[in-house]
C-alpha positions as CSV (number, residue, x, y, z in Angstrom):
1,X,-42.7,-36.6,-112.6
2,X,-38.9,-35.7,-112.6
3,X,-36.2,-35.1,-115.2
4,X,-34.1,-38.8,-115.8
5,X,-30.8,-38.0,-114.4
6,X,-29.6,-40.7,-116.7
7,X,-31.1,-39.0,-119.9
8,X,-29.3,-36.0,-119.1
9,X,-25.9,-36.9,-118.1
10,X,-26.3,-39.2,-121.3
11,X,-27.0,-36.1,-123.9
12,X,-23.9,-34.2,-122.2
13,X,-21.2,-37.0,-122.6
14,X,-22.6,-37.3,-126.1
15,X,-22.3,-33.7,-126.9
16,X,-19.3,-33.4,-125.1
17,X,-17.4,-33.2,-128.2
18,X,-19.2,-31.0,-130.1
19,X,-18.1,-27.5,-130.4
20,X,-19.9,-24.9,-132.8
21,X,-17.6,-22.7,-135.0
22,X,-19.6,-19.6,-135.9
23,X,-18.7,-17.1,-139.0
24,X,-16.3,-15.0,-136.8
25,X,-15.1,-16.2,-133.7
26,X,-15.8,-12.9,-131.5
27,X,-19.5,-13.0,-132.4
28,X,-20.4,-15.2,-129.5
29,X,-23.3,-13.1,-128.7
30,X,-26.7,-12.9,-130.2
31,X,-27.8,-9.8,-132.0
32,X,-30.7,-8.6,-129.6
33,X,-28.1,-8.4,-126.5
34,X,-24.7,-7.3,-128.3
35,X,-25.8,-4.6,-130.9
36,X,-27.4,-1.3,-130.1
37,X,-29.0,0.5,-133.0
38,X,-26.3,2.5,-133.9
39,X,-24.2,-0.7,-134.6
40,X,-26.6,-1.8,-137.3
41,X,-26.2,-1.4,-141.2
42,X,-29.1,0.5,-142.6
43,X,-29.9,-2.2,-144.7
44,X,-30.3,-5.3,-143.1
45,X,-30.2,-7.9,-145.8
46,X,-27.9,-11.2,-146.3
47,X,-26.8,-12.6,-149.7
48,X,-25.5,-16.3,-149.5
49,X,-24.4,-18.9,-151.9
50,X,-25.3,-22.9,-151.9
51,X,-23.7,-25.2,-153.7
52,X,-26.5,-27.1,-154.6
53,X,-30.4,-26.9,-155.5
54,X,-33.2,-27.4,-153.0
55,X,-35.0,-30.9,-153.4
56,X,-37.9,-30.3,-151.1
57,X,-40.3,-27.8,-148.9
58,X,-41.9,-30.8,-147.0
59,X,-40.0,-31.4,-144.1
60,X,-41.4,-34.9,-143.9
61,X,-38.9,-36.1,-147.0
62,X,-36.4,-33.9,-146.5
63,X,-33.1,-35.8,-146.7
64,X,-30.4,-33.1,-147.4
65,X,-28.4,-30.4,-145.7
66,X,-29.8,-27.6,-147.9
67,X,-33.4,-28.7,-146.9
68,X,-32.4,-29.2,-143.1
69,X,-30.7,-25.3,-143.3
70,X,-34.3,-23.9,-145.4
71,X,-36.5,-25.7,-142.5
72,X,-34.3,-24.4,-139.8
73,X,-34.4,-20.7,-140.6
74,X,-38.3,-20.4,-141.9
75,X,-40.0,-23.1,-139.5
76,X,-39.9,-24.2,-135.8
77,X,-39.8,-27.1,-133.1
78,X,-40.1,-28.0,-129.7
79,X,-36.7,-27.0,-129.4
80,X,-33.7,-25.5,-131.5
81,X,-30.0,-25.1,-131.4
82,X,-28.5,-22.6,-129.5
83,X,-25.2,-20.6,-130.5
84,X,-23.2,-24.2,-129.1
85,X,-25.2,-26.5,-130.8
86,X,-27.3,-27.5,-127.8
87,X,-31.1,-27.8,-127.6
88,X,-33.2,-25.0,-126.0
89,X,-36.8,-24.6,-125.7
90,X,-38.3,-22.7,-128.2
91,X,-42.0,-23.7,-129.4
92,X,-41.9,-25.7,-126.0
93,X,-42.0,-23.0,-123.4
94,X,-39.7,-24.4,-121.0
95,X,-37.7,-27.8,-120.2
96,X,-39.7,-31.2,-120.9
97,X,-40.9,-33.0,-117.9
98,X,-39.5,-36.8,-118.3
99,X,-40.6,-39.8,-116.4
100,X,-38.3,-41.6,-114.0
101,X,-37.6,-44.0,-116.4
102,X,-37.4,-42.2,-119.7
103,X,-40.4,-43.3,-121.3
104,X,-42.8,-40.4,-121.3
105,X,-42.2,-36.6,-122.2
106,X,-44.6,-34.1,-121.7
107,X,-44.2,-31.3,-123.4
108,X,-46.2,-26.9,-122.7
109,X,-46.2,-25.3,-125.7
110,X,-46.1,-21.2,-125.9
111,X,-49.9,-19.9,-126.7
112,X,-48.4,-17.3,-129.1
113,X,-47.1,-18.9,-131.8
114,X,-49.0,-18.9,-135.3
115,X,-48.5,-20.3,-138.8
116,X,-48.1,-17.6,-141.5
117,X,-51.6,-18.2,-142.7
118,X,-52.9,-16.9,-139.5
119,X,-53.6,-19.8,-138.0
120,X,-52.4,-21.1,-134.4
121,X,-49.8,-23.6,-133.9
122,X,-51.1,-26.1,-131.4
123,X,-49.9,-29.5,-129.8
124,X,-51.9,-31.2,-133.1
125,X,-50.1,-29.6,-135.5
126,X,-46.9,-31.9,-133.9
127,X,-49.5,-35.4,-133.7
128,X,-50.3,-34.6,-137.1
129,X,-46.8,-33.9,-138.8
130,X,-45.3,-37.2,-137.0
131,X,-47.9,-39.3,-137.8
132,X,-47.2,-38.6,-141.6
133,X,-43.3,-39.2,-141.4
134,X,-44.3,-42.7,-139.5
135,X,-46.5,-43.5,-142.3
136,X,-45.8,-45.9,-144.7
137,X,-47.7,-44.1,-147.3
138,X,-45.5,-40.6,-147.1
139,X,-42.5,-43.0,-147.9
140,X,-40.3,-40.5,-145.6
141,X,-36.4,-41.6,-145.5
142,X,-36.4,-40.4,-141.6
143,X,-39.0,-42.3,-140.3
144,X,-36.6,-44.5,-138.9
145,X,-35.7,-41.5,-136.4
146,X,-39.0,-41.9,-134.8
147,X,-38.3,-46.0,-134.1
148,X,-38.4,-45.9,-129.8
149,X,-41.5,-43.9,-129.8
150,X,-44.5,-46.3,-129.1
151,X,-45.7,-48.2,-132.0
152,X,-43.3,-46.3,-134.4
153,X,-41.6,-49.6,-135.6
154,X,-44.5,-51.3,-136.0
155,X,-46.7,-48.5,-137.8
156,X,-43.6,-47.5,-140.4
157,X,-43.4,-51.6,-140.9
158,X,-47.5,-51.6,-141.8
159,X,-48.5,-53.2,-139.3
160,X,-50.1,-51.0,-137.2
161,X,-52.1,-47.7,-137.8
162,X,-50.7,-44.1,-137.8
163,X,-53.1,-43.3,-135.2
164,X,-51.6,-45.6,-132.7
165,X,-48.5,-43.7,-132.9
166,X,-47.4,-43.2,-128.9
167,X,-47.5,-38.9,-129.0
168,X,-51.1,-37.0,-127.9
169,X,-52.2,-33.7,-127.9
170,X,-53.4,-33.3,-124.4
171,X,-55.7,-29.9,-125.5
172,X,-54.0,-27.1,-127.5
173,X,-50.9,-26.9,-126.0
174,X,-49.8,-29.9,-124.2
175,X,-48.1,-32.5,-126.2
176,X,-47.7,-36.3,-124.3
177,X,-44.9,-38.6,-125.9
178,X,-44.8,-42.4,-124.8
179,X,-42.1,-44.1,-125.6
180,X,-41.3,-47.7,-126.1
181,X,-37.6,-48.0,-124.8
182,X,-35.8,-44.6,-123.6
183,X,-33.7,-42.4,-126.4
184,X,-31.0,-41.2,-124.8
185,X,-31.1,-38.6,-127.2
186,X,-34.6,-37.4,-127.5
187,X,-34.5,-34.1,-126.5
188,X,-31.6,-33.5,-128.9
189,X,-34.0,-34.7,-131.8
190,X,-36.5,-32.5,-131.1
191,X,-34.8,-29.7,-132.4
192,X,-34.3,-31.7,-135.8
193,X,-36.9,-30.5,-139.0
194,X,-38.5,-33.9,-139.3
195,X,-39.6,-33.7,-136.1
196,X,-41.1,-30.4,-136.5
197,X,-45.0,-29.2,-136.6
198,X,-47.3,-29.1,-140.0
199,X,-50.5,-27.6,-140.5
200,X,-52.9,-30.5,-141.2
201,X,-55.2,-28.4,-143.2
202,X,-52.8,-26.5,-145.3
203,X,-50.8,-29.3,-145.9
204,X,-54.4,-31.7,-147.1
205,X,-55.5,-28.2,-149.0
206,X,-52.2,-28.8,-151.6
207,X,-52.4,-31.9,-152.1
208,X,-49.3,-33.7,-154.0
209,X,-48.6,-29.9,-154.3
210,X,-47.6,-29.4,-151.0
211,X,-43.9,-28.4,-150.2
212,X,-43.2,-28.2,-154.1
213,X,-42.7,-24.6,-154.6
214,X,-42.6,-21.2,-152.3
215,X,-46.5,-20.6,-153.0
216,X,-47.0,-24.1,-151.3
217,X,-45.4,-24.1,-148.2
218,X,-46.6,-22.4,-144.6
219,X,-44.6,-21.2,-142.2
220,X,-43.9,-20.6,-138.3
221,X,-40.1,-19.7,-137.8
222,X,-37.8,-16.9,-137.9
223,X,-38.6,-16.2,-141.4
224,X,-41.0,-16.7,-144.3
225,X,-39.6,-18.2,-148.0
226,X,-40.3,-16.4,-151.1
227,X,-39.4,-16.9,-154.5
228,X,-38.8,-20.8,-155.0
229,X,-40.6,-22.3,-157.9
230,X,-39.2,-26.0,-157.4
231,X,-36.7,-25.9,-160.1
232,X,-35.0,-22.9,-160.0
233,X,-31.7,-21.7,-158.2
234,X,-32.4,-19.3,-156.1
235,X,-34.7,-18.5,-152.8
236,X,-35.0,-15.8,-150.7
237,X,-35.9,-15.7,-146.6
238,X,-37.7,-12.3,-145.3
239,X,-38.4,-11.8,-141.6
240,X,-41.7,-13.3,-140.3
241,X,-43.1,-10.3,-138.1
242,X,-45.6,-12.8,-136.7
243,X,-42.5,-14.9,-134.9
244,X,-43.2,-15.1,-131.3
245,X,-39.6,-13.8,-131.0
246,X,-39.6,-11.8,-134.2
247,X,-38.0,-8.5,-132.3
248,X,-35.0,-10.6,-131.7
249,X,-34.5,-10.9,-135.6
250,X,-32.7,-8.2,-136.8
251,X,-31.9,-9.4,-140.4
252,X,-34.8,-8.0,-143.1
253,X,-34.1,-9.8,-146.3
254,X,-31.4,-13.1,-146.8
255,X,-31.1,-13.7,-150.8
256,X,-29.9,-17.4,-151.9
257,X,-28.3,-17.9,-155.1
258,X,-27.4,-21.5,-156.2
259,X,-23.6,-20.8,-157.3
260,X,-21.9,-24.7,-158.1
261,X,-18.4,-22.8,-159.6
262,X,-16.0,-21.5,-157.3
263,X,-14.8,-18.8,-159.6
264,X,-18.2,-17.2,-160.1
265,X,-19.0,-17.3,-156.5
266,X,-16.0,-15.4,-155.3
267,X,-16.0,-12.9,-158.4
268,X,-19.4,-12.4,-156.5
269,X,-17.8,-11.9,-153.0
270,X,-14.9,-9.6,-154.3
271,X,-17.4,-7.6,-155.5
272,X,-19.6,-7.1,-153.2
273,X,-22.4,-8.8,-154.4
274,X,-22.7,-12.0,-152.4
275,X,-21.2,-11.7,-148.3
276,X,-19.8,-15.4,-148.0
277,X,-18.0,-17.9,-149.9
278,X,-16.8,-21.5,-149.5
279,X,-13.2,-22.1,-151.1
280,X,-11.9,-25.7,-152.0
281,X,-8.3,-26.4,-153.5
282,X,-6.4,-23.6,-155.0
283,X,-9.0,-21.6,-154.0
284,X,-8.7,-22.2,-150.3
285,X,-4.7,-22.5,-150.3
286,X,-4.8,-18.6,-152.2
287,X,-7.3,-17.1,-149.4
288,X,-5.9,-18.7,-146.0
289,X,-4.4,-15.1,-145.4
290,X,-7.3,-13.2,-146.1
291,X,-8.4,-11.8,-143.2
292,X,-12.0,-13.0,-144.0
293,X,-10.7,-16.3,-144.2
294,X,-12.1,-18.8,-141.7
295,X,-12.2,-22.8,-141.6
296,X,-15.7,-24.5,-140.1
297,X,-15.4,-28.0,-138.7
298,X,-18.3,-30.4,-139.8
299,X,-19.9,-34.0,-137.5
300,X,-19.6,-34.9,-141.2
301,X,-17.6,-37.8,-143.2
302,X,-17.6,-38.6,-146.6
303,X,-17.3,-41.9,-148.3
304,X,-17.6,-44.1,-151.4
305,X,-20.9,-45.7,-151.1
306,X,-19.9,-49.6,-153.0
307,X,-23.2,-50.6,-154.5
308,X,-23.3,-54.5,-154.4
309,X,-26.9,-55.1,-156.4
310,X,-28.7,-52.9,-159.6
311,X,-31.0,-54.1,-161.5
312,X,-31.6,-57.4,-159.3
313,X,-28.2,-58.9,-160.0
314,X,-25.2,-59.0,-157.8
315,X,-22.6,-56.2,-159.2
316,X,-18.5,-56.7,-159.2
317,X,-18.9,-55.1,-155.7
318,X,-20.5,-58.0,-154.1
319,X,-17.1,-59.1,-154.2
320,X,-15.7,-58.1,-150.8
321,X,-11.7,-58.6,-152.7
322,X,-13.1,-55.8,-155.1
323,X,-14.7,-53.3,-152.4
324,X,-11.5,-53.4,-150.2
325,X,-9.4,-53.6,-153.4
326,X,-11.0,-49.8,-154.0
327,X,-11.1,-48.9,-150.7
328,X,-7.4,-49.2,-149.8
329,X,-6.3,-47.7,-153.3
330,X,-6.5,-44.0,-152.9
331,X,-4.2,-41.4,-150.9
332,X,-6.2,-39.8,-148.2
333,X,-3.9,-37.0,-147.2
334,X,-3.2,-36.1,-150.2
335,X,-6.8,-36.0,-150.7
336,X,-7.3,-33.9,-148.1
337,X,-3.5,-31.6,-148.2
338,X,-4.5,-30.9,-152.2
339,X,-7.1,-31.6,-153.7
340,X,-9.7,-30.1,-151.2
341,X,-7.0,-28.4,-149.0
342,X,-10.1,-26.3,-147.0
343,X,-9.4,-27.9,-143.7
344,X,-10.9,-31.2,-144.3
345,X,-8.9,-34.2,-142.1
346,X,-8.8,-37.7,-143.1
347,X,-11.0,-40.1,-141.2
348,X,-10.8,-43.9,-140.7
349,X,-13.9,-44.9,-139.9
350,X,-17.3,-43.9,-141.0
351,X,-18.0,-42.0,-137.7
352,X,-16.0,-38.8,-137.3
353,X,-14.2,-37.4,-134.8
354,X,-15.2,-35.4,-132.0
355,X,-19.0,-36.3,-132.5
356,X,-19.6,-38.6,-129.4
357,X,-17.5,-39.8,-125.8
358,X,-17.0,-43.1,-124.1
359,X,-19.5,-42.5,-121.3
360,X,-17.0,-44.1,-119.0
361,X,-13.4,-42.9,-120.0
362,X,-14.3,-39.9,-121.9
363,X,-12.3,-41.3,-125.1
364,X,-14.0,-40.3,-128.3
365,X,-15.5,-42.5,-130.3
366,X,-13.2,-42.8,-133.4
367,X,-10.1,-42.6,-131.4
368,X,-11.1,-45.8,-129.6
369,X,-12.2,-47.5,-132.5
370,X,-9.5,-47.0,-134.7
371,X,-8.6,-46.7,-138.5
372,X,-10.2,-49.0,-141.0
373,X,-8.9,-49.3,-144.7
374,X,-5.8,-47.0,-145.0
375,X,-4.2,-46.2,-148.2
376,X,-1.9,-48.9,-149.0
377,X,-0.9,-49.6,-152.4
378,X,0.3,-52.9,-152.4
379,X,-2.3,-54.3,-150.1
380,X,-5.1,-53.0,-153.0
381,X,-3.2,-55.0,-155.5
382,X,-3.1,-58.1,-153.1
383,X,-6.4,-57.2,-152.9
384,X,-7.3,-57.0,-156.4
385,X,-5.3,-60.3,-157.5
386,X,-7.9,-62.1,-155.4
387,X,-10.9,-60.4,-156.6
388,X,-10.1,-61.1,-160.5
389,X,-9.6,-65.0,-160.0
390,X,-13.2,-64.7,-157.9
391,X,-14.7,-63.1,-160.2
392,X,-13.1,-64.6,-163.3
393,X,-11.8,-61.5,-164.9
394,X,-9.0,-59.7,-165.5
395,X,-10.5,-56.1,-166.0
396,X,-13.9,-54.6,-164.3
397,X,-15.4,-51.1,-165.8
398,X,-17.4,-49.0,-162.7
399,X,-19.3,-45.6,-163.0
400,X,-18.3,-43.2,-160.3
401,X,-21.5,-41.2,-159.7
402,X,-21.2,-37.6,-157.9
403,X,-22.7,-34.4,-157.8
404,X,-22.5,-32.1,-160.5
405,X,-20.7,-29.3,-158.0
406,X,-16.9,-28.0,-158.5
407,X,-15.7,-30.1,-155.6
408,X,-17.5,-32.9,-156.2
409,X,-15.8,-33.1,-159.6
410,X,-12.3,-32.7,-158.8
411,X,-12.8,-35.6,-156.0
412,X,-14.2,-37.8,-158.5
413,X,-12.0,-37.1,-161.2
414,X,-8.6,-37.7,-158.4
415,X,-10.5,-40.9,-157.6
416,X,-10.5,-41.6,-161.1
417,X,-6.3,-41.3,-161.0
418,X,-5.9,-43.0,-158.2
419,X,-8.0,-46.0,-158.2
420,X,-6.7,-46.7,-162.2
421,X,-3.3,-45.9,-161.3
422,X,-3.5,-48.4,-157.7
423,X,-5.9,-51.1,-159.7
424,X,-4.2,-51.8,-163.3
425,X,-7.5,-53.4,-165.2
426,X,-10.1,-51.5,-163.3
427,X,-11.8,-48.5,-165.2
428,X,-13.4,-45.4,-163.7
429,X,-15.8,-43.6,-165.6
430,X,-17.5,-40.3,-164.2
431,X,-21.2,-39.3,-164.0
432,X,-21.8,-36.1,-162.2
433,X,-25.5,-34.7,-162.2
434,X,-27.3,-32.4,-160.0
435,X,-27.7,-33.0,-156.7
436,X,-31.2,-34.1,-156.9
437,X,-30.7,-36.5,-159.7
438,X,-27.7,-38.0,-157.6
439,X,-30.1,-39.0,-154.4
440,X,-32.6,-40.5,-157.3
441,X,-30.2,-42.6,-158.8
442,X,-28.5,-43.5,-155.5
443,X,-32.4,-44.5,-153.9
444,X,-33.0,-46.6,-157.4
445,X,-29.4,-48.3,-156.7
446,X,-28.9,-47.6,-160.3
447,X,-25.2,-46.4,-160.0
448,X,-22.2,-48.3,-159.5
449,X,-20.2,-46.5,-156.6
450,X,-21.2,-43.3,-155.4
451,X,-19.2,-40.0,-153.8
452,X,-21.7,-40.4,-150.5
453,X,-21.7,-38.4,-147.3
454,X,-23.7,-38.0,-143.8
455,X,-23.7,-35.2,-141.2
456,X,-25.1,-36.0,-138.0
457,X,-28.2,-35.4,-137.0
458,X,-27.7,-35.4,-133.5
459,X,-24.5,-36.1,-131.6
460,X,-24.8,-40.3,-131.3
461,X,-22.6,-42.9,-133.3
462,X,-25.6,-44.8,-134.2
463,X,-26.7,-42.1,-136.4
464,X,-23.9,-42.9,-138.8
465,X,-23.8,-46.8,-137.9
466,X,-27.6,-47.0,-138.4
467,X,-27.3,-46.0,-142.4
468,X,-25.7,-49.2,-143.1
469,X,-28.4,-52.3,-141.3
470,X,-30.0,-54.3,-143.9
471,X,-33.4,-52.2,-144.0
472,X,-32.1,-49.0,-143.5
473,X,-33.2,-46.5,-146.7
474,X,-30.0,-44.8,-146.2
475,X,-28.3,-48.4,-147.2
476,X,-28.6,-48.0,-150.8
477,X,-25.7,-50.7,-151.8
478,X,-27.2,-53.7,-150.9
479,X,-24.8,-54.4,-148.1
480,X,-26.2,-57.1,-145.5
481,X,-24.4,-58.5,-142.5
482,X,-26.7,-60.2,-139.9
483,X,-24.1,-59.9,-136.8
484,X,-23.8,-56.3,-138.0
485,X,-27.8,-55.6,-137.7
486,X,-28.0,-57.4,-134.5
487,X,-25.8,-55.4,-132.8
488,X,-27.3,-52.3,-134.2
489,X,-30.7,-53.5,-132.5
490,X,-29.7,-53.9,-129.5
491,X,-27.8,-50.6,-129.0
492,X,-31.0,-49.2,-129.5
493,X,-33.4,-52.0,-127.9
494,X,-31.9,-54.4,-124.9
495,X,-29.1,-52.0,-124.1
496,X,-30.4,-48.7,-124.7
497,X,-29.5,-47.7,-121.1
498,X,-26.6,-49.6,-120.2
499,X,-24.4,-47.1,-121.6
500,X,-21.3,-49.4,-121.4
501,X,-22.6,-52.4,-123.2
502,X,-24.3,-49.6,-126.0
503,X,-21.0,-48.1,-126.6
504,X,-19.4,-51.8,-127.1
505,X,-21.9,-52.8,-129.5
506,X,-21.5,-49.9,-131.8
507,X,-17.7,-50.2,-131.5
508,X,-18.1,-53.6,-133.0
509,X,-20.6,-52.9,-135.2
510,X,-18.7,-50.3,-136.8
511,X,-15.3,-52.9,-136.8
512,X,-17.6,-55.9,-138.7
513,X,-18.8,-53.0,-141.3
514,X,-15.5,-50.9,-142.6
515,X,-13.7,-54.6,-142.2
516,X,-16.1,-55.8,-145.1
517,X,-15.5,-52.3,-146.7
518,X,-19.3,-52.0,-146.3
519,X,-18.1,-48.4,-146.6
520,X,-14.7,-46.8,-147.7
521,X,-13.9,-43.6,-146.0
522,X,-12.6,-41.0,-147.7
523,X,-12.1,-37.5,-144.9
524,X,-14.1,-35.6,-142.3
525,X,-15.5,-32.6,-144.2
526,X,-14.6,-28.8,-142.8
527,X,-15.4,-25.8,-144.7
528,X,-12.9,-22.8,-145.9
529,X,-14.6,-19.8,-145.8
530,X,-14.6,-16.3,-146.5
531,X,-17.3,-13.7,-144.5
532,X,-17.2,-10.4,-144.8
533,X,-16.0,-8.7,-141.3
534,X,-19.6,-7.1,-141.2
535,X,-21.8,-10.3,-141.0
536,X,-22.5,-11.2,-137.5
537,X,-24.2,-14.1,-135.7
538,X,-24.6,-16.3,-138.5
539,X,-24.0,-20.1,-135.9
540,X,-22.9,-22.9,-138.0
541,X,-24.1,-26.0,-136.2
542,X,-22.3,-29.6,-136.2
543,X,-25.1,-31.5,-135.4
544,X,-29.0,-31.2,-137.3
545,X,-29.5,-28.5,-139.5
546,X,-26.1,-26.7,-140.8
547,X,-26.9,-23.1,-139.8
548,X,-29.1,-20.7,-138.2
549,X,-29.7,-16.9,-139.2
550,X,-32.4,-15.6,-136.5
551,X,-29.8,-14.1,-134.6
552,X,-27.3,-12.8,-137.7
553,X,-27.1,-9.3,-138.1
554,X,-25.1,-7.1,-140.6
555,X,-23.0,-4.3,-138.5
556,X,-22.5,-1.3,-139.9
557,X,-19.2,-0.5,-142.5
């Protein structure tokens, strides 16, 4: 069998856009071939910040970018992203061979790779792990990644077995994936956590335990994970000397702290105590000089999330007047220009910018499908004039739910402003809780509207269009438009390889959803940040997991 020429010209025009933006823009090399000994600190140990808690250790339910990051840095897949954000080999020891029509990967695995409980990681460790995200029973929100691989949609839909899942372990290190229609993306995916290996017995040995503290988890990546209890703030990463590539990992130690104020965290940075910082507001506008100062662009937008049902009853956002009343009532530059002021843009769609290219004309994907729900004052009112004589009333009270971080806050308290100010007779309240807490509430639909956000996964519009279909878990308003989800299926189903008539369908699928307000956009997330001059290597990823440390280094200073 031969590699699909259409599969890989496919991945490139999709990744055409995509352009990494590591910690310090001369540090395009990796720290086994750019720094001799004598360029290394003594101590090699990184202290970071995040912004929010970890929910989960099981990759399996993992949902989040601090999970995706954790997973990336202290286990391994078939492949993983190199310093540009593309997908190399790494527990597959070279290039997949791919059928002539896209529907069957084989995959060699290395023979010296081993979990840190001794044990060796083998093609079954892969059958195993995706057989549990397919499975009804593990309740995993990215199963739905898995939908193209044989029998996936029909196993995570209960009506076929887990066992019947299309991917075989041909001996120890030979893994066989058949697939039901071609992925254009596959390869791309296989450097994504969910799809990465667990160890059957470990993970049968814990139980309900299993991925809920340090103590519970097993490893095969760059590093191991120590000191994580489940609830508390702080984790810590310490090089795995049993990574098959462990003399290519310079860094010794990597300390987390859970920091949610701005303030503390740079008092932190000034003082030498923690090596990078992310700045937002006045924060970011008083640093842009420094000369630690950079901005990283994000595949990432944000957006109100309009929850049409709770409770089993239609809310005042199944009103379509209402949603696009909100939606249209808010400034986005000046969203963007002061309140977060860190390099974010704003974004008129719920696809950003840069992610994916027409495979034809090269035009990317937002450009080409335009700007949906600008701010315009007047229209909101128009809006809103409508949406009181269908609903009867002259004055509607919403919770604004967010997380419980700095930014987070100051978003949902300019909302607040804005939508009162726009909307006379329309009352924000705010509810901002941990991070955790948020996602629960969100899954439960027990929140009105809902500061929301996705980064993509893997360089492909239907991995933001996908969130919104009727059975999607990522859906979590309610919202339902049967055009919408056809087009949606056949993207992915009848015209998975006509690349034309795929790109037209999510074009139009996008146009039906943010013309409902299904969605309201609110700006394309970037990151102000300061790094100390001395931390190398440190690849901040646009696609999948956020960033990768196995080839960071700290120089000497």
């Amino acid at each position: 069998m031969e590699k699909k020429k259409w599969w890989k010209s496919g991945a490139l025009l999709l990744t055409a856009g995509i352009l990494v933006a590591c910690g310090n823009e001369a540090d395009s090399e990796t720290s086994s071939s750019n720094s001799g000994e004598g360029d290394l600190a003594e101590e090699q140990v990184l202290n970071l910040v995040e912004i929010a808690e970890l929910p989960t250790g099981d990759t399996a339910l993992a949902t989040d970018t601090v999970s995706f990051t954790v997973f990336n840095n202290i286990n391994e897949g078939l492949y993983r992203l190199d310093k540009d954000s593309q997908p190399v080999p790494a527990l597959a020891q070279e290039e997949a061979t791919v059928s002539e029509d896209g529907l069957e990967y084989t995959f060699k695995l290395r023979e010296d790779t081993t979990w840190s409980n001794g044990d060796p990681v083998t093609a079954k460790d892969f059958v195993y792990a995706w057989q549990r995200v397919v499975n009804p029973e593990t309740a995993a929100s990215y199963s739905y990644l898995f939908e193209g691989i044989k029998n996936a949609t029909a196993i995570i839909g209960g009506e076929a077995e887990p066992e019947t899942l299309g991917v075989e372990a041909v001996g120890d290190y030979e893994l066989k994936v058949t697939m039901e229609t071609p992925v254009p993306y596959f390869i791309s995916l296989m450097a994504f956590p969910t799809f990465y290996p667990q160890n059957q017995a470990f993970v049968e040995e814990q139980g309900d335990k299993y991925g809920t503290s340090a103590e519970t988890m097993v490893f095969n990546g760059p590093f191991t994970f120590t000191k994580w209890d489940g609830t508390n703030l702080n984790w810590t990463y310490e090089k795995n000397d049993d990574y098959w590539d462990a003399e290519n990992v310079t860094l010794e130690e990597i300390n987390v702290e859970v920091i949610k104020e701005t303030s503390t965290a740079l008092n932190l940075y000034d003082s030498g105590q923690i090596d990078r910082v992310n700045l937002t507001g006045e924060f970011a506008k008083q640093y842009k000089d420094n000369a630690d100062y950079t901005v990283e662009t994000e595949a990432r937008t944000s957006y109100l999330q309009l929850n049409q049902e709770k409770n089993g009853e239609e809310t005042p956002l199944a009103n379509e007047n209402l949603r696009k009343a909100i939606a249209t009532a808010y400034d986005h530059e000046l969203l963007v220009s002061e309140i977060l002021a860190n390099g974010s843009q704003t974004v008129g769609g719920l696809v950003p910018s840069e992610l994916a290219a027409n495979p034809t004309s090269g035009d990317d994907f937002r450009a080409e499908s335009g700007d949906y729900l600008a701010f315009d004052a007047d229209a909101a009112k128009e809006y809103w004039e409508a949406a009181k004589s269908e609903l009867g009333t002259d004055t509607v009270t919403l919770e604004l739910l967010g997380d419980d971080d700095e930014t987070n806050k100051k978003v949902g308290a300019y909302m607040k402003d804005q939508i009162e100010t726009n909307l006379p007779g329309v009352e924000v309240t705010l509810k901002n809780v941990p991070f955790k807490s948020r996602l629960e509430l969100q899954t439960k639909q027990d929140y009105d509207f809902a500061l929301g956000g996705w980064g993509a996964d893997f360089a492909d519009p239907v991995n933001f269009i996908d969130l919104m279909t009727s059975e999607s878990p990522y859906n979590r308003s309610s919202y339902s438009n049967a055009e919408f989800d056809e087009l949606v299926a056949l993207s992915k189903g009848e015209n998975a390889t006509d690349v034309d008539a795929r790109w037209t369908n999510l074009l139009d699928a996008e146009k039906i959803l943010l013309e409902e307000a299904g969605v309201a956009p609110l700006f394309q997330r970037a990151a102000a940040t300061l790094q100390k001059e001395y931390v190398k290597n440190i690849y901040n990823h646009q696609v999948g997991a956020k960033y990768t440390y196995k080839d960071a280094y700290i120089e000497a200073h």
